[in-house]
N, C-alpha and C positions, 0 to 999 in steps of 0.2 A: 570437470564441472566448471562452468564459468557463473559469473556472479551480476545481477543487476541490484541497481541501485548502490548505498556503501552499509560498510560493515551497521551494527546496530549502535546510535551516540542517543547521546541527553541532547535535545538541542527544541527549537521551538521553530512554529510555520504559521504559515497564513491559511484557511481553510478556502478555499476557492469552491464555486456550483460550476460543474459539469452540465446537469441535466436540469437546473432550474429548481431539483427540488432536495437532492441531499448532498450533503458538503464532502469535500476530498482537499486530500493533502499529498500533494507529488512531492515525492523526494527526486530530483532534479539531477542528485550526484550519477555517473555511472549507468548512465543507458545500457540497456543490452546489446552483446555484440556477438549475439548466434542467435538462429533460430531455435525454438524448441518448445520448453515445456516447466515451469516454475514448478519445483516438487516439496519447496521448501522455504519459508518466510521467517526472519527473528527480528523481533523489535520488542522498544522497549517502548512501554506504555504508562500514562497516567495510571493510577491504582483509582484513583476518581471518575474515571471516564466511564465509555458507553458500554454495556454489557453484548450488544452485538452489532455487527458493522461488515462490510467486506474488505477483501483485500481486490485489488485491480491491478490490471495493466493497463497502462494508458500508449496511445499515440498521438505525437505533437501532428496534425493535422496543417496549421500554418502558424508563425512565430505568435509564443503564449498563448495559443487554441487547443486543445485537449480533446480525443474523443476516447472513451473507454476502448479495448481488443477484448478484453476479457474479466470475469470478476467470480469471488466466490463468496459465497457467506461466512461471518464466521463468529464467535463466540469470543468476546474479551473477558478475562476476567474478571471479578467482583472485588480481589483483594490480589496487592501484587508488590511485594517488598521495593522500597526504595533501591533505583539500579538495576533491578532483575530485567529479564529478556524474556519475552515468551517466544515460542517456538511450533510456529504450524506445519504440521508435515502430510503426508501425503497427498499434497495439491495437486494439480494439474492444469494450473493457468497458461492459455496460450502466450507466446509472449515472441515480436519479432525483432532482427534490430532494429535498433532506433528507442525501442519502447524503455517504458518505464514505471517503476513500480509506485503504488500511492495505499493509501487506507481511505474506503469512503463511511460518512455518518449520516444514520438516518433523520431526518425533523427531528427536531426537539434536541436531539443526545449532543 
C-alpha cells in the first residue's frame, strides 16, 4: 500500500477556490507516486466545522494551478474529541502520480 499526502497532524491552511464557487484545502505534503485508487482517508478535523464536504484528488496543472482528477462526497462529523482522526474507508478515488489529496467546502461551511 502506498501513501499520499502525510500521516494525519493538528496544523492550519489557507482555503483556496478551485472552481469559483466552493473552497479546498491541498495538503501539498507527499504526492502520489503510483497509479491507482484511494481506498482510504484519516484526518483530523475541527469538531466545529462542516457537517458535509468531499474529499478530492487534485492535479497541479501548472505551478499553484489545481484542477480536481476525482472527488467524493462525504459526511463530517457533528461532534469529534479534541486530537481524534476520523477515518473514511471504502473509497475509490482515482488518484495518478503527481496528484494530491485535499478536502473541498461547500458556500457558506
Amino acid at each position: 500500500m502506498s501513501l499520499i499526502g502525510s500521516p494525519p497532524v493538528i496544523g492550519t491552511g489557507q482555503y483556496g477556490s478551485v472552481d469559483g464557487v466552493n473552497r479546498f484545502l491541498i495538503s501539498l505534503a507527499n504526492p502520489a507516486v503510483v497509479n491507482g485508487h484511494i481506498v482510504r482517508v484519516d484526518a483530523f478535523l475541527d469538531h466545529s466545522g462542516p457537517s458535509s464536504g468531499y474529499l478530492v484528488t487534485f492535479v497541479e496543472t501548472s505551478p499553484g494551478i489545481f484542477s480536481s482528477r476525482d472527488y467524493v462526497g462525504v459526511t463530517f462529523p457533528t461532534i469529534l474529541a479534541p486530537g481524534a482522526v476520523k477515518t473514511w474507508l471504502g473509497l475509490a478515488l482515482i488518484v495518478s502520480v503527481g496528484d494530491f489529496i485535499g478536502i473541498g467546502l461547500p458556500p457558506g461551511e
